[in-house]
N, CA, C and O atoms as a DFTB+ gen file, in Angstrom:
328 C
 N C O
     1  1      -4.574      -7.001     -15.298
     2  2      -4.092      -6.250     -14.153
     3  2      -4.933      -6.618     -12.938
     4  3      -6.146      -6.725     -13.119
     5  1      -4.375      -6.850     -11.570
     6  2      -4.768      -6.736     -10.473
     7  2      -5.744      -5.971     -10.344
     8  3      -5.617      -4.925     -10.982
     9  1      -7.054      -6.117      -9.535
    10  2      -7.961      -5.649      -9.270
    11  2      -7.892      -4.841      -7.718
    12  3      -8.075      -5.434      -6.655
    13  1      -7.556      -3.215      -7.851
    14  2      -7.066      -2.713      -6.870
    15  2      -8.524      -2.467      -5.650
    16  3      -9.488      -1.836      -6.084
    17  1      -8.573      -2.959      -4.286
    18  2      -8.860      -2.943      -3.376
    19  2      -8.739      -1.263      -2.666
    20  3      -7.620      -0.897      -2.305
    21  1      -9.839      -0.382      -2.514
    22  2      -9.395       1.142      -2.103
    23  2     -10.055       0.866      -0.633
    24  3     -10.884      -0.028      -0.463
    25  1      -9.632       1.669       0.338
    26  2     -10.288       1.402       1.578
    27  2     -11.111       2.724       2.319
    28  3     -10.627       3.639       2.986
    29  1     -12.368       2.495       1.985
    30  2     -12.904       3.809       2.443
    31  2     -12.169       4.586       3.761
    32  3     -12.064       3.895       4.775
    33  1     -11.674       5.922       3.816
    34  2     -11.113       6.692       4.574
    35  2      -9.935       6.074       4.677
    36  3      -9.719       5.400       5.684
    37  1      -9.028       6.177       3.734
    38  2      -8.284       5.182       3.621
    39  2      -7.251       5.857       4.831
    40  3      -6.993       5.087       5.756
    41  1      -6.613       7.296       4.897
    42  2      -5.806       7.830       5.774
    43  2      -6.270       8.096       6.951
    44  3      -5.800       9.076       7.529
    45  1      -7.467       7.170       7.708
    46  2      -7.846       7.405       8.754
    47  2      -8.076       6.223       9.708
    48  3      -8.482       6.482      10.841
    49  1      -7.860       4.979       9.360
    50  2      -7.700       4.012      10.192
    51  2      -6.689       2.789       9.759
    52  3      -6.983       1.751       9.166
    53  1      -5.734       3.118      10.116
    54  2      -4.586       2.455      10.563
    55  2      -4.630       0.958      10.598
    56  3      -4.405       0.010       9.845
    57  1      -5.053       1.206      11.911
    58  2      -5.579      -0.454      12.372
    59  2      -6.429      -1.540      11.853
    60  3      -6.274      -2.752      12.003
    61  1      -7.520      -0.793      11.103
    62  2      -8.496      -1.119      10.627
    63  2      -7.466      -2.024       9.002
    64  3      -7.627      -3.182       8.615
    65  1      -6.718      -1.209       8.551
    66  2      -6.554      -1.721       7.379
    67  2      -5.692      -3.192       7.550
    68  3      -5.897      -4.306       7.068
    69  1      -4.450      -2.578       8.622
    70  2      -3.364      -4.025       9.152
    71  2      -4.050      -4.950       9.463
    72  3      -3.526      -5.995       9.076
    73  1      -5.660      -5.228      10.352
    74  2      -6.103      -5.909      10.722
    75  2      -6.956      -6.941       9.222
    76  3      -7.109      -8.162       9.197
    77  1      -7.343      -5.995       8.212
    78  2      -7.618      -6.422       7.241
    79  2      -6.726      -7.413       6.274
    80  3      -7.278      -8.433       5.859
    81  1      -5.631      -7.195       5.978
    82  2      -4.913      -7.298       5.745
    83  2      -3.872      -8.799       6.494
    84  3      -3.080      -9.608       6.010
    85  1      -4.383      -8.573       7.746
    86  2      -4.299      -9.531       8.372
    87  2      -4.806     -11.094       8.638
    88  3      -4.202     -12.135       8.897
    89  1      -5.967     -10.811       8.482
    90  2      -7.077     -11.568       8.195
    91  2      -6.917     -11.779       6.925
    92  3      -7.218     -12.968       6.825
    93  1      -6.580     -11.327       5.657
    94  2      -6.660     -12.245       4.227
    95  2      -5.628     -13.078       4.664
    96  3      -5.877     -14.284       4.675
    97  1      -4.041     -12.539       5.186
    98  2      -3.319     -13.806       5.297
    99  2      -3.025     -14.967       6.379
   100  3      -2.018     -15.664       6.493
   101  1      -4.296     -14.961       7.193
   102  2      -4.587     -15.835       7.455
   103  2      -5.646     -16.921       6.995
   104  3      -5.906     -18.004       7.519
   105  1      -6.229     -16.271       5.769
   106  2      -6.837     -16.656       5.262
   107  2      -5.909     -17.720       4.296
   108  3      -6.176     -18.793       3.756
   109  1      -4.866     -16.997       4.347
   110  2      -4.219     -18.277       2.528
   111  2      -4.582     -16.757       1.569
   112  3      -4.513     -17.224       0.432
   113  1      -4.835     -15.629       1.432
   114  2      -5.109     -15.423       0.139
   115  2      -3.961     -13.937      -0.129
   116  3      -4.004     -12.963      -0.880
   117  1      -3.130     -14.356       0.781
   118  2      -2.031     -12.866       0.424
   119  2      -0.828     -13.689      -0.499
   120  3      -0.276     -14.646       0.043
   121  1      -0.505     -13.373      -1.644
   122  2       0.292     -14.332      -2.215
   123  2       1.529     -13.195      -2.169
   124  3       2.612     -13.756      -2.338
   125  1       1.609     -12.244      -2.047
   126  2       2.766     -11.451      -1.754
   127  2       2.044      -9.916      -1.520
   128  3       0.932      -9.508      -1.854
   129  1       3.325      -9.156      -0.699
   130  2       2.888      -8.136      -0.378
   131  2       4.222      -7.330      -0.126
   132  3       5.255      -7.877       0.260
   133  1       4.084      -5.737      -0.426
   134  2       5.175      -4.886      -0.271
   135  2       4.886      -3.895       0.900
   136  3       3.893      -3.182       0.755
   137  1       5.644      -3.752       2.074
   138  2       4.999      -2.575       2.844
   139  2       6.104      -1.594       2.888
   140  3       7.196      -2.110       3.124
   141  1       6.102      -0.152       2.701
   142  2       6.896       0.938       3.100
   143  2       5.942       1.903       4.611
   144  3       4.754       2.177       4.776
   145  1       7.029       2.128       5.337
   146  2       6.160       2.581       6.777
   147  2       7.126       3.719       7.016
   148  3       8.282       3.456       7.348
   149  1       6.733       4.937       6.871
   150  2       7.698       5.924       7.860
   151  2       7.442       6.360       9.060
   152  3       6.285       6.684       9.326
   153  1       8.439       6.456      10.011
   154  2       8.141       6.088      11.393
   155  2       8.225       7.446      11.718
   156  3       8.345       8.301      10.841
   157  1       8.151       7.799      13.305
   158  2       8.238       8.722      13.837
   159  2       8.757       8.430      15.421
   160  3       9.080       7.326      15.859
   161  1       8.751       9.684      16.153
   162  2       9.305       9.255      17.486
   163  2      10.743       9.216      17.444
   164  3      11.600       9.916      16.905
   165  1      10.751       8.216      18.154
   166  2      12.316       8.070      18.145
   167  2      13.083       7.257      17.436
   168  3      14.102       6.661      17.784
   169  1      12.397       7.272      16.170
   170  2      12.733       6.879      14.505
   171  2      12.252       7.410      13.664
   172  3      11.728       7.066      12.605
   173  1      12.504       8.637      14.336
   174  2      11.593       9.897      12.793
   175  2      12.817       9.416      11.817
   176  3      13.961       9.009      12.015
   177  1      12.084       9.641      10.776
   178  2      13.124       9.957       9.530
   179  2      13.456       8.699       9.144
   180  3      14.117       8.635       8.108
   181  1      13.185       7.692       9.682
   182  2      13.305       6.484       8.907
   183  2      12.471       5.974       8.588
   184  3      11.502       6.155       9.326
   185  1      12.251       5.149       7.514
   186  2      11.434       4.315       6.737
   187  2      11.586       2.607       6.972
   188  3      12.687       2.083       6.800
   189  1      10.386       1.789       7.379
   190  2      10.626       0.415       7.457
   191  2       9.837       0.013       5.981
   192  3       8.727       0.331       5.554
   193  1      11.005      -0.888       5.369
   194  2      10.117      -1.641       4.406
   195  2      10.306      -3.284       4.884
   196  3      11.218      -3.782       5.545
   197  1       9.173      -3.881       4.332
   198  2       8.847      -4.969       4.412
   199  2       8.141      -5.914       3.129
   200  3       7.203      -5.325       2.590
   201  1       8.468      -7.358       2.531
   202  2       8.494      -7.847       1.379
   203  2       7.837      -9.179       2.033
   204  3       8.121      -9.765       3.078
   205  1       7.140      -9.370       1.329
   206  2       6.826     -10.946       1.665
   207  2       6.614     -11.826       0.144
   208  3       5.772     -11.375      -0.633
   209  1       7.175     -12.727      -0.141
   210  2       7.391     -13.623      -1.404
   211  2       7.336     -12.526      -2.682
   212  3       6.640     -12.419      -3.692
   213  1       8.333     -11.850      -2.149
   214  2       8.573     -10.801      -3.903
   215  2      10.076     -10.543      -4.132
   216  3      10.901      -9.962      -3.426
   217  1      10.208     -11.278      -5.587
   218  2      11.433     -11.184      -5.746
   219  2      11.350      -9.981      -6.745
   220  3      10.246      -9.735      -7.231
   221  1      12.542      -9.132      -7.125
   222  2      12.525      -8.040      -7.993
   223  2      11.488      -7.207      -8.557
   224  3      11.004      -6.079      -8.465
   225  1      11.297      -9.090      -9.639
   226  2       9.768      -8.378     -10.678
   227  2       8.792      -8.101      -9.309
   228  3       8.733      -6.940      -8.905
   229  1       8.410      -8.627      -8.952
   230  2       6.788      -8.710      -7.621
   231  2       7.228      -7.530      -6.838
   232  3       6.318      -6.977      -6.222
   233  1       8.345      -7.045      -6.726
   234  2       8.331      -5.565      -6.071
   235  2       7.663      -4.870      -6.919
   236  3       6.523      -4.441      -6.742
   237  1       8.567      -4.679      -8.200
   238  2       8.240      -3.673      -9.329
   239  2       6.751      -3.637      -9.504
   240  3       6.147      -2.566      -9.565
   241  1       6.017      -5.075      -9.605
   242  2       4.638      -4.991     -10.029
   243  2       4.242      -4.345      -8.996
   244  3       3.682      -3.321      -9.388
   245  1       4.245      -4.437      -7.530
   246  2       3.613      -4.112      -6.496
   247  2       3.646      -2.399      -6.648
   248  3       2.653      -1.674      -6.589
   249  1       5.283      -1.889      -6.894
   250  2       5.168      -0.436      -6.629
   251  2       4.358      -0.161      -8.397
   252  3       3.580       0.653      -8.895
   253  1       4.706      -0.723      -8.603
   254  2       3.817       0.359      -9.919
   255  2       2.394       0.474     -10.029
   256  3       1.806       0.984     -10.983
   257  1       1.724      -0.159      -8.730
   258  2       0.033      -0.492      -8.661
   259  2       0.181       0.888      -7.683
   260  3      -0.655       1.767      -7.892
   261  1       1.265       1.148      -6.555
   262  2       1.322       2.283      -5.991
   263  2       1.272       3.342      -6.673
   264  3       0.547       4.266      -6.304
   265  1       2.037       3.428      -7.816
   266  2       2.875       5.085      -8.624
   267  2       1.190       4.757      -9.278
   268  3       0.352       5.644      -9.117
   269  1       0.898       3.812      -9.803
   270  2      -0.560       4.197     -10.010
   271  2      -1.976       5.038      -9.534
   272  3      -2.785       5.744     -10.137
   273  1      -1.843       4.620      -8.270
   274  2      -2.472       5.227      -7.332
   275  2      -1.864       6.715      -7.057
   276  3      -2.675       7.623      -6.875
   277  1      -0.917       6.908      -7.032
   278  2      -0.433       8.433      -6.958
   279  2      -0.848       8.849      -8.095
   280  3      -1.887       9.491      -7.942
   281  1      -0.388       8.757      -9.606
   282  2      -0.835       9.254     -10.599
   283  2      -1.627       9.617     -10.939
   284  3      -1.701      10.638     -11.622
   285  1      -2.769       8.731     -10.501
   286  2      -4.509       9.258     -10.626
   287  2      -4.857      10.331      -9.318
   288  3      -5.614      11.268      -9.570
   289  1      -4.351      10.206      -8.041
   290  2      -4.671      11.490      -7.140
   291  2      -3.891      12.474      -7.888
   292  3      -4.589      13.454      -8.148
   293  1      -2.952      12.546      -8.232
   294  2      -2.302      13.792      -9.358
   295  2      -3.207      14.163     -10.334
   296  3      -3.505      15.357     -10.312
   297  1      -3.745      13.463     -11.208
   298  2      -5.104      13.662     -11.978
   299  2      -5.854      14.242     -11.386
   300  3      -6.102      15.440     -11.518
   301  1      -6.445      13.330     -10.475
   302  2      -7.955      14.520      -9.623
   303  2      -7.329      15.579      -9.197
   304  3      -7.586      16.599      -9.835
   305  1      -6.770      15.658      -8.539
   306  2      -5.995      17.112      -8.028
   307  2      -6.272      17.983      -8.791
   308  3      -7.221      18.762      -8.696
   309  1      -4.942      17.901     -10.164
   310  2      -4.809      18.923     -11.291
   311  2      -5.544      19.238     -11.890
   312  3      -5.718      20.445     -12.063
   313  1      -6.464      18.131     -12.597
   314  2      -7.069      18.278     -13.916
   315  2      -8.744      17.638     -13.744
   316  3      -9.694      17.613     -14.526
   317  1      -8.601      17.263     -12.639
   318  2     -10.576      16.950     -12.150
   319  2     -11.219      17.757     -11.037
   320  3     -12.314      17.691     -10.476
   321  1     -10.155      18.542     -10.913
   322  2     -10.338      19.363      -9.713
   323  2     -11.212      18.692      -8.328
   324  3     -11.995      19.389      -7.683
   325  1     -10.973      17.414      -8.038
   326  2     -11.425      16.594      -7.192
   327  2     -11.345      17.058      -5.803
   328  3     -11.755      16.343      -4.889
């Protein structure tokens, strides 16, 4: 399994992460990537997604590293009282 990358304060800088993120693929080292974005303003209520070299499976792998990450904040939450 992929070795998941967490970003300290992760819901608090925005920029900080796109810019990161940015910089690996200019680096050469993003071999695919899934983004979901919900907007606001005067596109509340919609959602932008975005795919880069992922066909089906490479979504699926991508969201299930997500539902991962939810699952375990569901853990601490409930049952680690985190």
């Amino acid at each position: 399994m992929a070795k998941i990358i967490h970003f300290p304060n992760k819901d608090e800088d925005l920029i900080e992460q796109l810019e990161y993120i940015t910089e690996q693929a200019r680096e050469g080292k993003i071999k695919n990537y899934a983004l979901a974005a919900e907007l606001q303003g005067d596109d509340a209520g919609l959602v932008a997604t975005s795919y880069y070299n992922a066909d089906v499976e490479t979504k699926q792998l991508l969201n299930s590293h997500i539902h991962i990450d939810i699952v375990v904040e569901v853990v601490k939450v409930n049952f680690l009282e985190e």
